[in-house]
C-alpha positions, -999 to +999 in steps of 0.1 A: +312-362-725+296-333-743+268-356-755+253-355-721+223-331-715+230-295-698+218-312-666+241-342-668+269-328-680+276-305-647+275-343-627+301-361-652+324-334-653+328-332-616+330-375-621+357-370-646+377-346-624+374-370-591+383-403-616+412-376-631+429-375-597+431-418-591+424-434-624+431-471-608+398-461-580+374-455-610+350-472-625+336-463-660+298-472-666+283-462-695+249-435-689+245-406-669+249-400-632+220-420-617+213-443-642+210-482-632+255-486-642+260-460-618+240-482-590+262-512-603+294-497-601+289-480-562+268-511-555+298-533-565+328-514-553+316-489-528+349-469-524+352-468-563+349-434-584+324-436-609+330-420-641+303-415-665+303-420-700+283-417-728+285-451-746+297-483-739+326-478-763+336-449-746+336-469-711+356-495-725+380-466-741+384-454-706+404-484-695+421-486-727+437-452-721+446-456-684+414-432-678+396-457-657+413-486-640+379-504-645+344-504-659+312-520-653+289-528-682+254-548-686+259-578-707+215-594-705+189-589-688+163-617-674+134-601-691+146-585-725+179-606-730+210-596-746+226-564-744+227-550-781+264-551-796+280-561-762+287-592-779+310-575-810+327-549-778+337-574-756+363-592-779+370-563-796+382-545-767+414-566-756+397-562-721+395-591-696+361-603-677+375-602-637+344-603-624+307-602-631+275-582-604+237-590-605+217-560-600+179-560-591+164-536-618+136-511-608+121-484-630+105-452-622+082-426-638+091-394-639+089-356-654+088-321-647+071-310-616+031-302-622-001-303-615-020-339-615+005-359-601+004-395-612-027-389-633-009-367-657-012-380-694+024-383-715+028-382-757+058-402-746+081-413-722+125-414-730+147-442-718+172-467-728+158-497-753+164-519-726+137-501-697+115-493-729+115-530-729+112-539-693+080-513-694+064-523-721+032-536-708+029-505-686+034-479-715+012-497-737-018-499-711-017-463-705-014-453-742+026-436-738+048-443-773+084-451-758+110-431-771+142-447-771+176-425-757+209-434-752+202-442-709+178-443-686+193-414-661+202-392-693+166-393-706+158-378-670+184-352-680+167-347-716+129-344-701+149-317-675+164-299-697+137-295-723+108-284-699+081-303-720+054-316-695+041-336-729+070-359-721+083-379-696+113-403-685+118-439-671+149-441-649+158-452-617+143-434-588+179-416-580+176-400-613+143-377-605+160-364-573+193-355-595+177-337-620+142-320-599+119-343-617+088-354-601+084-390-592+052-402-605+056-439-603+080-463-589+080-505-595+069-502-631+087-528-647+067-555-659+083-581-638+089-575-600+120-607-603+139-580-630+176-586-631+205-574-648+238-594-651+270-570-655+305-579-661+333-559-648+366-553-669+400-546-667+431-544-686+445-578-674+430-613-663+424-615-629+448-637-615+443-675-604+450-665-569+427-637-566+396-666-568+409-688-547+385-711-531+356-695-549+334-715-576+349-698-611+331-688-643+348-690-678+335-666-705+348-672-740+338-669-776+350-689-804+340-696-845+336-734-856+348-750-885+328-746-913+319-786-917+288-807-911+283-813-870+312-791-861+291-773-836+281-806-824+317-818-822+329-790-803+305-794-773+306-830-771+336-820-751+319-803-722+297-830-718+319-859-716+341-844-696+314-827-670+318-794-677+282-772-671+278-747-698+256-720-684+252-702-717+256-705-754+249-676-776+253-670-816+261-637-836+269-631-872+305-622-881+310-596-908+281-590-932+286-621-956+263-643-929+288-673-936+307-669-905+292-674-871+303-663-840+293-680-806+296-665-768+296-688-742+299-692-702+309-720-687+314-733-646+352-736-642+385-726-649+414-731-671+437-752-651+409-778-637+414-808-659+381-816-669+377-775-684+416-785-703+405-814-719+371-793-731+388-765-744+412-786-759+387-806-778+367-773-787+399-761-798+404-788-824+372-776-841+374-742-844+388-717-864+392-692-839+386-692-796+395-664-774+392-667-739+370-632-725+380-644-685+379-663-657+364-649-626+344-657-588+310-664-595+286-642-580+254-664-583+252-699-581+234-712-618+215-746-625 
């Protein structure tokens, strides 16, 4: 919590208090108030308490310790991909996948008030990798270095707190009115169809009757054999038996590069015949496969 700039830190302790008084209503998103988790998590569950945190292990250490009796966290993105490290947290959590939220992703432009308004001229601009990212073609035509920071709303925070006018933020438009910056530009992202896909977690599987008569997603990660065409092998099983996997992603295991990890989403559930006979065939040819959740889908894929 104390990580938070001055002007961040009044907003999550009055969060924490709120989420201290009904741990199973809150939601823990990693960022400061206003940042684009904090839209997910009211977005998603309206009558939720969000509770802000400063990393995403911290979010996930929120549920672990009864703190939170959910949190919301941003797995990819449609422009800049993959999430960094969400791929090592997820498993290593013990959390479940219960359900997953697309949010539309807007940036804004913002600093201290002055004079100039949206002709002012930055050094630099603060935000999360991600928005850096997601803005790059409109930093680079107006000459502004991106300077990465833990979130988007706490780099509105920073750029608050500090007073510099050389130096401004990209954050979601909530952020400027939170912490009396200046909006100086809204829309900036470099692709108006900008979306982010978060999953939502809890301490135990959502149970089969919770997504009944909805279209379920299966997310699950798993290490092959370590023999010629196991990979091959393993997947043959989702094809013969009709099985639509929506995603297929590879990460390193450990720092010997020898083992290789893979994160995958699938259309179904355990239980439908067709996804048994998959998983049992993947099974065969892996050394390890842990299943992340089953949940509704919340946008149709293919």
């Amino acid at each position: 919590m104390h990580s938070f700039p001055a002007p961040a830190l009044v907003l999550v302790e009055e969060m924490a208090a709120a989420a201290k008084a009904n741990p199973a209503q809150a939601i823990a998103f990693q960022g400061a108030p206003g940042a684009n988790s904090h839209r997910a998590a009211v977005e998603f569950s309206p009558d939720c308490l969000p509770l802000a945190c400063f990393s995403f292990e911290d979010a996930l250490d929120a549920v672990k310790s009864g703190e939170a009796g959910r949190a919301i966290i941003p797995i990819e993105n449609s422009q800049h991909g993959r999430v960094a490290d969400i791929h090592f947290l997820l498993p290593e959590s013990g959390l479940f996948i219960v359900a997953e939220y697309f949010l539309p992703i807007h940036h804004a432009l913002m600093a201290i008030p002055g004079e100039k308004g949206a002709a002012r001229k930055f050094e630099g601009a603060y935000s999360h990798p991600q928005a850096l990212g997601q803005c790059r073609h409109y930093l680079r035509e107006r000459g502004i270095v991106p300077l990465a920071y833990a979130d988007t709303a706490g780099a509105a925070a920073l750029v608050a707190e500090s007073g510099d006018s050389r130096f401004a933020a990209i954050a979601p438009a909530l952020a400027a009115d939170l912490y009396g910056l200046e909006l100086l530009a809204d829309g900036i992202e470099d692709a108006a169809d900008n979306m982010t896909r978060f999953v939502v977690l809890a301490p135990e599987p959502l149970p089969p009757e919770a997504r009944t008569g909805q279209i379920a997603m299966t997310t699950f990660v798993f290490e092959v054999k370590n023999v010629p065409a196991a990979l091959y092998k393993a997947m043959g099983g989702f094809a013969t038996n009709g099985v639509n996997m929506t995603k297929l992603e590879s990460y390193q295991k450990g720092a010997s590069f020898s083992a290789t990890m893979f994160y995958a989403d699938i259309v179904g559930a355990p239980g439908d015949p067709a996804v048994d006979r998959a998983l049992e065939e993947l099974a065969f040819h892996c050394k390890e496969l842990r299943i992340l959740g089953t949940y509704p889908q919340a946008r149709e894929r293919g």
